[in-house]
N, C-alpha and C positions, 0 to 999 in steps of 0.2 A: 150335747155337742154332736157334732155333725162326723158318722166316718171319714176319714180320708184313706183315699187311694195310690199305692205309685205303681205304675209298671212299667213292667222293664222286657227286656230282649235276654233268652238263654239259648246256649246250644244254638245250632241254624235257625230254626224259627219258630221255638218255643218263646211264648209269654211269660214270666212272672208276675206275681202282685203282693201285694202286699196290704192289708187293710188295717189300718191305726185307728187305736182307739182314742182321743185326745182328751178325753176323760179322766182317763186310768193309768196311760200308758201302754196300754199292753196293744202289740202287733202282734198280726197273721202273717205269714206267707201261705199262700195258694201254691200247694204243691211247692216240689224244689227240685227242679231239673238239676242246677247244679250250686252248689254250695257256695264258691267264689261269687255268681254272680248274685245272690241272696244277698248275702255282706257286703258286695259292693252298693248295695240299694239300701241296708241299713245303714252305710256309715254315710252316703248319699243325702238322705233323711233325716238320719241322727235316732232314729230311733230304736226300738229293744224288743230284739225278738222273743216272744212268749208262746206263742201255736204255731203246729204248721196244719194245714188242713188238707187233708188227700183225697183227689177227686177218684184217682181211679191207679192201678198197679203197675202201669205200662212206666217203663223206665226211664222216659226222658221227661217222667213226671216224679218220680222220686231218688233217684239220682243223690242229690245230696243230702237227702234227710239226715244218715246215721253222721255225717261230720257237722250238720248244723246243731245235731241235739248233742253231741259231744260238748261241743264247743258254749254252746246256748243255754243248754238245761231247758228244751221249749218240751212243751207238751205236743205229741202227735196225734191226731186223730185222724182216721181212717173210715175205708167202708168197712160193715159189718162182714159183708160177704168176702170180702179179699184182704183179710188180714193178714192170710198167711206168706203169701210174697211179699208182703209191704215192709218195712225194716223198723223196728225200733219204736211198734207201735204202742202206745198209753191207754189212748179210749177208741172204740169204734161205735160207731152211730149207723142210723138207717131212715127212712121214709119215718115220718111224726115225730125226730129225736130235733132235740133243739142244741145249740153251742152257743157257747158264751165267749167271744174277745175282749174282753173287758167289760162292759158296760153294754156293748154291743151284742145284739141276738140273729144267731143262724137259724133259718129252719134248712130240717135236711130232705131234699126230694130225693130218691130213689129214681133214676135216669139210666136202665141197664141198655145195650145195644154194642155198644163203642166196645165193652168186658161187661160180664155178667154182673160186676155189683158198683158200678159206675154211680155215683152218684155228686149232686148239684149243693151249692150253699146259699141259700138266697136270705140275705139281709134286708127284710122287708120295712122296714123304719126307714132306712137308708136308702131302699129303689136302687138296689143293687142285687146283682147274681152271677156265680163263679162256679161256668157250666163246662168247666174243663173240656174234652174233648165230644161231647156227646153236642152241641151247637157249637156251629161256626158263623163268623158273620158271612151271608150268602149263599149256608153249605150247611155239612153235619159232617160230623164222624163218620171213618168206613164201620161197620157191622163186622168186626169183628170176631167175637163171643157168641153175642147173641143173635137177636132174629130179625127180619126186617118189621113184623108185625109188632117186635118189643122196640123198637129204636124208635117207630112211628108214636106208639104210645108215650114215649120218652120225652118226645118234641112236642107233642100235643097238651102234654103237660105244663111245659117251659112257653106255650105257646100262650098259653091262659092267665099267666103272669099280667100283671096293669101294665099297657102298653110303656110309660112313659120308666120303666124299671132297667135299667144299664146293663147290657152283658159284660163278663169280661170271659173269653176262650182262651186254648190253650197254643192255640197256633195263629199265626202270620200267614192265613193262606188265602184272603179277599181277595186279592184280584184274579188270581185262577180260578178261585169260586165264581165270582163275574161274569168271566168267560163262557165257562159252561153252564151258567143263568141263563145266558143271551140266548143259548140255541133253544131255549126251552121256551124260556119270554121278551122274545126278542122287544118288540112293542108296549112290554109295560114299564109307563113311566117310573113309578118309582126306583126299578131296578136299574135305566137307564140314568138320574138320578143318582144313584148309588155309586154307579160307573165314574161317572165324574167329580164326583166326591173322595171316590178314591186314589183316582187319578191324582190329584191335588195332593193328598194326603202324601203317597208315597215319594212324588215330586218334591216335598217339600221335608221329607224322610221325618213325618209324621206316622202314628200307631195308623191302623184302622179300626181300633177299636178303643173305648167302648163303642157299643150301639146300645138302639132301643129295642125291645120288644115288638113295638108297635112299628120301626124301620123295617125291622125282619118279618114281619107280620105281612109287609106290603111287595117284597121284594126277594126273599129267598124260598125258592122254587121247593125247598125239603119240608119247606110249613106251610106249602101250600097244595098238598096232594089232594086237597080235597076239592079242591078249586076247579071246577069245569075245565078252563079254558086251560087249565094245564095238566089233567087228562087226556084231554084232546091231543096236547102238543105230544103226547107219547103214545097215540094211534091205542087209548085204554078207555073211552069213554065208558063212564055206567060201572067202572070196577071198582073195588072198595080200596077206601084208600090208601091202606095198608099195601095193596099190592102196587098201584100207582108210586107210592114211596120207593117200595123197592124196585121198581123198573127205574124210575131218578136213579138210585143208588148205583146200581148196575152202570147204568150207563156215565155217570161221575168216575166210577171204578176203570172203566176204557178208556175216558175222554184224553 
């Protein structure tokens, strides 16, 4: 049987999720900003939390961990690399480690930039992925922790994904992502496309996410560093595109 997905709205414009197994029974929440609004989407659902899965250590991603697991008895798992800020953690995993939600199988990408030990849960049966803060839809994470040549490898990674694979991110930030797409590629359809899509969406106080792989593939200027024409649009043609990432980033960082 098939995952299912819900998400929800935490804190200002944090995401939740939550991935069910209908199988088994057993749910995920994707990080937990905060503890209320987790429970408000289990009893929402009706379903039973058993894991929570932690993308990365920044707080308005684990927040309510220690009163869900109080409350819950869920299992925590975590990155390898950043266990030691993260609250009330079980197991930690890394790049080649797999998870289990019931019936259902994670692989774990290793995704550092956002924090050094940042990492992705990609449910490949499912053509799903839960890329916390390191992709946004139309954006990335700021580089934090790490470097811009590690956050570029990070994306180039998630970028390789089968187009037709769903993100789900950890922020509400598309349309100001849009914005400062346009001055980059002002004339690519897709991205203009996007524009309107979102337009819609938030008019109609719909998510804007998930997306695709293959959406962001066409349209977000952070997975496209390698692209000539948007090279060009930051006066770097011929540079590697590690450095082109990072002049994007910079200039996101101002905008």
């Amino acid at each position: 049987m098939a995952a299912q997905t819900h998400l929800f709205k935490c804190l200002t414009d944090n995401y939740g999720v939550l991935i069910h197994d209908p199988a088994t029974g057993a749910t995920a929440a994707i990080d937990a900003p905060e503890a209320w609004a987790v429970d408000a989407a289990l009893k929402e659902t009706g379903w039973q939390l058993t894991d929570i899965l932690v993308t990365h250590h920044h707080g308005d991603h684990t927040g309510g961990i220690e009163e869900l697991k109080e409350r819950h008895g869920c299992k925590v798992t975590a990155p390898r690399r950043e266990k030691q800020p993260i609250p009330a953690v079980d197991a930690t995993v890394a790049e080649g480690d797999t998870v289990k939600v019931g019936s259902l199988t994670a692989k774990v990408l290793d995704t550092p930039g956002h924090t050094i030990g940042h990492i992705a849960y990609v449910f490949p049966d499912d053509k799903i992925a839960f890329v916390g803060d390191t992709l946004f839809s139309i954006g990335c994470g700021r580089v934090i922790e790490g470097t811009h040549q590690a956050m570029w490898e990070s994306l180039v990674k998630l970028r390789a994904l089968p187009d037709d694979t769903k993100i789900f991110c950890g922020h509400e930030y598309t349309k100001a992502n849009i914005r400062f797409a346009l001055t980059i590629e002002p004339d690519n359809p897709a991205l203009k496309a996007r524009a309107e899509e979102a337009d819609r969406q938030v008019a109609a106080g719909q998510p804007t996410i998930p997306v695709t792989i293959g959406e962001e593939k066409r349209a977000n200027p952070f997975l496209r560093a390698d692209v000539p024409v948007v090279a060009t649009a930051v006066k770097m043609s011929g540079k590697p595109a590690a450095q082109v990432f990072g002049e994007l980033r910079e200039r996101k960082n101002r905008f």
